[in-house]
C-alpha positions, 0 to 999 in steps of 0.5 A: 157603246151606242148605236150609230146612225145608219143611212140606207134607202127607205122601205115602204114600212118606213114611211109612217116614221117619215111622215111623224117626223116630217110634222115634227121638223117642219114645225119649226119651219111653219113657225118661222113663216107663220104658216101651218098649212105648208106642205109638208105639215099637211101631205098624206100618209098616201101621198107620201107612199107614192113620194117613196115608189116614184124617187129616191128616199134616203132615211138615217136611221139610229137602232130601229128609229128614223132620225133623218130623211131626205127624197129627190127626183130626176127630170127629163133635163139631168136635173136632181130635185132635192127636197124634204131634207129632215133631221130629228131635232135632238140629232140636228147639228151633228153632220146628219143633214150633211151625210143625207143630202151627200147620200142623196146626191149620190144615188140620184148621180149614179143610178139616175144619171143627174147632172145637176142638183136643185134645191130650195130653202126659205129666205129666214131658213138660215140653218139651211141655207148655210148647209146648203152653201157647205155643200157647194150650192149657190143660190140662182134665184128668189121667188116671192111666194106668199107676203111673209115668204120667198123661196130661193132656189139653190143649185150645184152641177155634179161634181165630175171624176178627175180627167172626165172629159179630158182628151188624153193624148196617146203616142 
């Protein structure tokens, strides 16, 4: 029998398998919008180490190897910035992206206070965009950043438990 995919919160040792992994999914990325000097191809080793000390990192790992990683953040206004959601490309459409971005959403809910979910994805990033929607995020707007890309932005709220915020009578 194999071994399974885990998902746990990323450790500072991890961080040189997320940025390998980083340059190796966003290739495809730069690919789609000829464009190689996105960010994720050129952040540092540094600035990655300070990425995992500020927010939530989440990593899928199979054995000792990360597959899959994704980071957030919480602002001032309850809103979760999701960002950075990587799946190895021989482990992509299995439910990996899925089970990360759920993960995600759950901590920064339960440890952060987020109200809300943001994200974005380029306009030619189709596989994103339709996991994004699987997930309840619907777009809220378009941003043209450069000739041959526009960013939408997609946001979901967080979902409430059953009966908050409801008034519950008593005799």
């Amino acid at each position: 029998m194999g071994t399974s995919v885990t998902i746990s919160a990323a450790t500072d040792q991890d961080a040189e398998q997320i940025l390998k992994l980083q340059y190796l999914c966003y290739q495809q990325e730069a690919a789609l919008y000829d464009d190689y000097g996105i960010e994720p191809l050129t952040q540092t080793l540094q600035a990655l180490r300070a990425e995992l000390g500020e927010g939530c990192v989440m990593v899928a790992r199979l054995g000792e190897e990360v597959v899959g990683a994704v980071r957030g953040t919480v602002d001032e206004d309850g809103t979760g910035r999701i960002a950075k959601l990587i799946v190895h490309p021989r482990m992509q459409r299995h439910g990996l992206g899925g089970r990360l971005l759920d993960a995600v959403e759950g901590r920064l809910a339960a440890e952060r206070s987020a109200t809300r979910y943001r994200l974005f994805t380029g306009h030619r990033s189709e596989g994103n965009l339709r996991l994004y929607r699987s997930h309840g995020y619907v777009p809220v707007g378009t941003e043209q950043r450069t000739p041959r890309l526009n960013v939408v932005t997609l946001e979901k709220e967080v979902p409430q438990p059953a009966g908050a915020g409801e008034l519950v009578a008593q005799a």
